[in-house]
N, C-alpha and C positions, 0 to 999 in steps of 0.2 A: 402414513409414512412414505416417503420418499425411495421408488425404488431405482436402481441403476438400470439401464438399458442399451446393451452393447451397438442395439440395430438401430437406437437413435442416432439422427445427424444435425449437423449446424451448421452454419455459414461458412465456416473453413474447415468443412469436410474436404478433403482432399489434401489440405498440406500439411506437410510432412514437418516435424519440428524435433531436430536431436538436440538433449540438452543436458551438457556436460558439467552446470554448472551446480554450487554446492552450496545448502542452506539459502537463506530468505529474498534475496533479489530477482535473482534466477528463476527459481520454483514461483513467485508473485508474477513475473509477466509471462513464463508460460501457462501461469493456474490458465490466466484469462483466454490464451487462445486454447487451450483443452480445453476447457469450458464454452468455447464455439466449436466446440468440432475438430479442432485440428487435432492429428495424432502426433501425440508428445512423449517421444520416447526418452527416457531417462537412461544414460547411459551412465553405469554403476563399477565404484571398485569392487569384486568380490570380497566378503568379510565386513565389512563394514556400511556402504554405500554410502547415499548422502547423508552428511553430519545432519541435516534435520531432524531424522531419524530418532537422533537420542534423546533430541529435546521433548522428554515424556513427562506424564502426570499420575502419579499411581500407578506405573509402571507401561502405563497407554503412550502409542505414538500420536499423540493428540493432534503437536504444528502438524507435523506429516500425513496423515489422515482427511487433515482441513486443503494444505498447500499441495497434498499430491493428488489430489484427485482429478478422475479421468486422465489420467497417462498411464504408459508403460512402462515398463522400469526393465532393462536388459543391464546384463552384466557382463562387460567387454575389459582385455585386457590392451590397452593400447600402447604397451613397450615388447608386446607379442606379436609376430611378425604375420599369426594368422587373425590375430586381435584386430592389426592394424589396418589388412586388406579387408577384411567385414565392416570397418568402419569407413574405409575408403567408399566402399559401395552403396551406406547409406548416405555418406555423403551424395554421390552423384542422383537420387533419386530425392534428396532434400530440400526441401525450400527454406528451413530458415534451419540456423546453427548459434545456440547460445554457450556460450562458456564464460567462467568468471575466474580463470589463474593469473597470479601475477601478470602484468603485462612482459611479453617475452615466451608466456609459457607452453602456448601452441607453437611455436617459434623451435625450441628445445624438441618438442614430439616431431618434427619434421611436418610440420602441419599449418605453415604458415597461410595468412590469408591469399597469400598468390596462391600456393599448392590448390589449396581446397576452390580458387575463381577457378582454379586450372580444371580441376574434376566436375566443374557445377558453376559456369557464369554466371546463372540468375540468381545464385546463392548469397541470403542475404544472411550475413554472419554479424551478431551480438558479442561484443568485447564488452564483459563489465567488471571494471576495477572499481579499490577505494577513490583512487587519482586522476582516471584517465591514462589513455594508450602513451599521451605527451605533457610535457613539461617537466620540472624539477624533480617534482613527486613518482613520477612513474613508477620509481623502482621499489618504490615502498609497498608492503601490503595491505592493505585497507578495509576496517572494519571499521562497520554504523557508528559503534561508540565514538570511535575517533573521528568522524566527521561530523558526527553531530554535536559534536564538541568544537572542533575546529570551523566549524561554517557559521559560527554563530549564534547559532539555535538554542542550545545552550546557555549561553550568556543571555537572551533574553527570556527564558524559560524559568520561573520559580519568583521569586520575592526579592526583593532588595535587599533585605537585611538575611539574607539566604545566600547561602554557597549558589552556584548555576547551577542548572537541576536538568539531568537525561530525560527521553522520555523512557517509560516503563517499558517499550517496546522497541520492536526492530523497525525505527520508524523511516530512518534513512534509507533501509534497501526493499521497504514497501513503496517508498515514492518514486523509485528509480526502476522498480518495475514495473510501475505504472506507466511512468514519462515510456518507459524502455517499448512495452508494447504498444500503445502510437506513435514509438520510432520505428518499431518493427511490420507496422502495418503499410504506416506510410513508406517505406521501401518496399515491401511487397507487391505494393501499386506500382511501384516504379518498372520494378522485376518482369510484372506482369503485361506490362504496356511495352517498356522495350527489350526486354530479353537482358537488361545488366544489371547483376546484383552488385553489395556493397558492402564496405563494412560501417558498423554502427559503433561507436566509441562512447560508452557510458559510465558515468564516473558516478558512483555515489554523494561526490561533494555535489556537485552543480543543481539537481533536482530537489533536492533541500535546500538548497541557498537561495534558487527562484522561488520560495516561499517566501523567506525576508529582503528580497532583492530592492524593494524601497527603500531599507536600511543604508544601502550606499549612498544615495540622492539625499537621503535626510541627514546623513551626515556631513553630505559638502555643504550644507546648506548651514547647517546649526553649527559644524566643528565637533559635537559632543553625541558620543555611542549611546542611543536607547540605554537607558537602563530595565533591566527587570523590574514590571509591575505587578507581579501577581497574576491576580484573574482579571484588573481592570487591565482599558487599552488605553495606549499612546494616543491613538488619534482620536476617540470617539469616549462619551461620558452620558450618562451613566452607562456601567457596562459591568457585572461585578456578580460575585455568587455568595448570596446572603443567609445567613443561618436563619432558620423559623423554630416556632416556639417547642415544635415536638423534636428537636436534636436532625432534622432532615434541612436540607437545602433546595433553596429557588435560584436558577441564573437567570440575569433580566439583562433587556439590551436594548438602550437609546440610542442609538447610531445614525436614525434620521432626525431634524431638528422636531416633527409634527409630533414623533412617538415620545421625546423625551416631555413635551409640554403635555401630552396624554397619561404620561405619567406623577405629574406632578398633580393630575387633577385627579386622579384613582386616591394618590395618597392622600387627599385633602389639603395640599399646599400650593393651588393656582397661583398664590405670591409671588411663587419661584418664578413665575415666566418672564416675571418684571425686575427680578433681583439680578443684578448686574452681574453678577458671580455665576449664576446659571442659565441667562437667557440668553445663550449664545451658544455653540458648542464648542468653541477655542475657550471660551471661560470654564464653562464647564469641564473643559478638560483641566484646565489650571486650576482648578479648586474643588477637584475631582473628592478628593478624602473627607472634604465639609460635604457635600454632595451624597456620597456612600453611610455619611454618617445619618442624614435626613432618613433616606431610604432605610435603611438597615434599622433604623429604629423603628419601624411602621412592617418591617418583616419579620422583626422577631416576635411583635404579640401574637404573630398566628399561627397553625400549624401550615407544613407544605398545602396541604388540599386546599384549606381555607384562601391563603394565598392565592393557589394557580385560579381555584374559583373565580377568588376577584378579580383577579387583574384579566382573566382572561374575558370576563364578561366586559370590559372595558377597551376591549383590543389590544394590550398592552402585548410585547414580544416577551413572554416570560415561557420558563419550561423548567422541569423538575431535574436535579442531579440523579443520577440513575446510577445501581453497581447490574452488574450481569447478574445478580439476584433481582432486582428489580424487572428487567428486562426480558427474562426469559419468558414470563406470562404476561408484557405489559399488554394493552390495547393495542397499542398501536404495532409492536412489534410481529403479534399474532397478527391483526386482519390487514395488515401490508406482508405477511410472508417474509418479513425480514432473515428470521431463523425457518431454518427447515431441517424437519427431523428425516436424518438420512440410513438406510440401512449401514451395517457396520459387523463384518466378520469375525470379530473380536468380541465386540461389546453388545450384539442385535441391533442397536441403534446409535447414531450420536448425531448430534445438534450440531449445524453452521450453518454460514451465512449462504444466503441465496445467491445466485449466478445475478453478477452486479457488470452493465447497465441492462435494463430490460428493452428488450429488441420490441416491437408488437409484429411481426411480421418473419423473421425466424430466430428466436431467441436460444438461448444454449440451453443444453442440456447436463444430467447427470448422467452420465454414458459407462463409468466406472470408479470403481473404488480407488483408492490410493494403494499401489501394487505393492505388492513383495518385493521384497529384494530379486532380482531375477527371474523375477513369476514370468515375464514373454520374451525370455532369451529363445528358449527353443521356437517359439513360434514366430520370431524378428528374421531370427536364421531362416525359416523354411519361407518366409516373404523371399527372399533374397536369393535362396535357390531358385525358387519359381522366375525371378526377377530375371536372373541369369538363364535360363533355359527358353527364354523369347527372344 
């Protein structure tokens, strides 16, 4: 089991990260720099903190236990005038500042991005809205569902003959804090080289949309918006998630011309390579559902094993649909360390995902748990007094 260790360090040991921001974008790109080291203080309403918080399972803070870990969580009142000089203070000893209020809202606190270059020039400050700091949208407030609705993702997500389909998850403000922390590194570099920090304007539309951002280009070209395919793809054939004989599913994926004729020689249909309909992969895509229909009858007489067997003894790019029942004791899951079983104050232990990308050279660490509501107020304060008294 996976123990926390406070006296571990990582790569960005040393900077200092306040983050005021609330639920899934926020808490996602600072996971990753707490997860190298940097100290990521969570700066908290008292009574409630951050709305992650309540998103629970069985009464467990599960998101927040996975997204808070390795920070600190302080509970500062920032419309309190002793609130605001203590925040002022980690300001100036700060390297990066994330917040996600409407745009305008640091603004209202008396806390504009001058104030704060004012008290800490190398300060690299994270703005993340639904919209962005500019344009039309600014004033709106902006939640995942509504962007991943509005960006399009949506629209090509689910089935044709199907409503548009969200994802299950908060997928929009996972990829924008992604994007967000190699914004935030790559200004750090900058900070660190010439002494000027910056601000960073993150919109949750834009980092989802650069996922279908080819969508525009194929539209000036064709005139006509992708439609929803399911699980097969627009560009590339075969591509598709086929049912087998024991009620389990195989996904398989012909995307280069050599794999898709490899495939046709596994199923015992080498014809195909010559059939004008499939020996191409623009045809192939055009007659994609004759296609799915060949395959899919050669996958359902077998169970999944039997399946992965074959096709994989033939090189074919095939791999099993997985639930997180599947997964938790897969092979490959255990001897790659994908899951690690971490200690857990509440529960003795709980299961997440490993410290993602692996460094060989100084990789992160598990350094703490996901705090308390206010668990290093007092001891944020007594940094600060010390801070002040040099």
């Amino acid at each position: 089991m996976q123990k926390f260790d406070e006296k571990a360090t990582g790569p960005l040991a040393g900077v200092r990260v306040l983050d005021l921001s609330r639920l899934v974008a926020g808490n996602m790109l600072t996971l990753f720099l707490a997860d190298f080291g940097a100290d990521v203080i969570k700066i908290e309403r008292d009574g409630n903190g951050d709305d992650l918080r309540n998103w629970r399972a069985e009464g467990q803070e599960i998101y927040w236990k996975v997204y808070g870990r390795n920070k600190r969580s302080m509970v500062l009142d920032l419309k309190a005038e002793n609130g605001l000089k203590n925040f002022k203070s980690l300001v100036a000893g700060a390297q990066i500042l994330v917040e996600n209020f409407v745009p305008g809202g640091l603004e209202k606190m008396g806390l504009a991005p001058e104030t704060l270059l004012k008290l800490n020039p190398k300060l690299v400050i994270v703005r993340i809205s639904g919209w962005g700091q500019t344009g039309p949208y600014r004033h709106k407030p902006g939640f995942g569902t509504l962007v991943e609705a509005m960006s399009g993702f949506a629209h090509l997500n689910g089935f044709a003959d199907q409503p548009p389909t969200l994802p299950p998850l908060a997928m929009a403000d996972m990829i924008a804090g992604i994007y967000g922390a190699a914004g935030v590194l790559t200004a750090l570099r900058t900070a660190e080289n010439n002494g000027v920090g910056q601000v960073i304007d993150l919109s949750l539309f834009e980092p989802i949309f650069s996922l279908i951002a080819s969508e525009a280009a194929k539209y000036r070209l064709t005139g006509i918006p992708t439609m929803r395919s399911g699980n097969q793809s627009t560009h590339t054939a075969p591509r598709n998630i086929y049912p087998c004989s024991d009620g389990a599913f195989v996904a398989l994926s012909g995307s280069m011309q050599s794999m898709a004729l490899r495939i046709f020689e596994t199923i015992g249909r080498p014809e195909l390579k010559d059939d004008s309909r499939f020996s191409t992969n623009d045809a192939r895509v055009k007659h994609r559902d004759e296609l799915d229909e060949i395959i899919g009858a050669f996958v359902k007489l077998r169970t999944q094993l039997e399946n992965l067997a074959l096709f994989e003894k033939t090189g074919v790019t095939v791999g099993p649909v997985c639930s997180i029942a599947d997964l938790v004791d897969h092979p490959f899951v255990v001897g790659r360390q994908v899951i690690v079983e971490v200690e857990d104050r509440d529960m003795g232990s709980l299961p997440m995902h490993n410290i993602i990308p692996r460094l060989s050279e100084n990789p992160g660490t598990f350094r703490r748990p996901a705090p308390r509501l206010g668990e290093h107020t007092e001891e944020i304060l007594a940094e600060l007094q010390l801070q002040g008294g040099q």
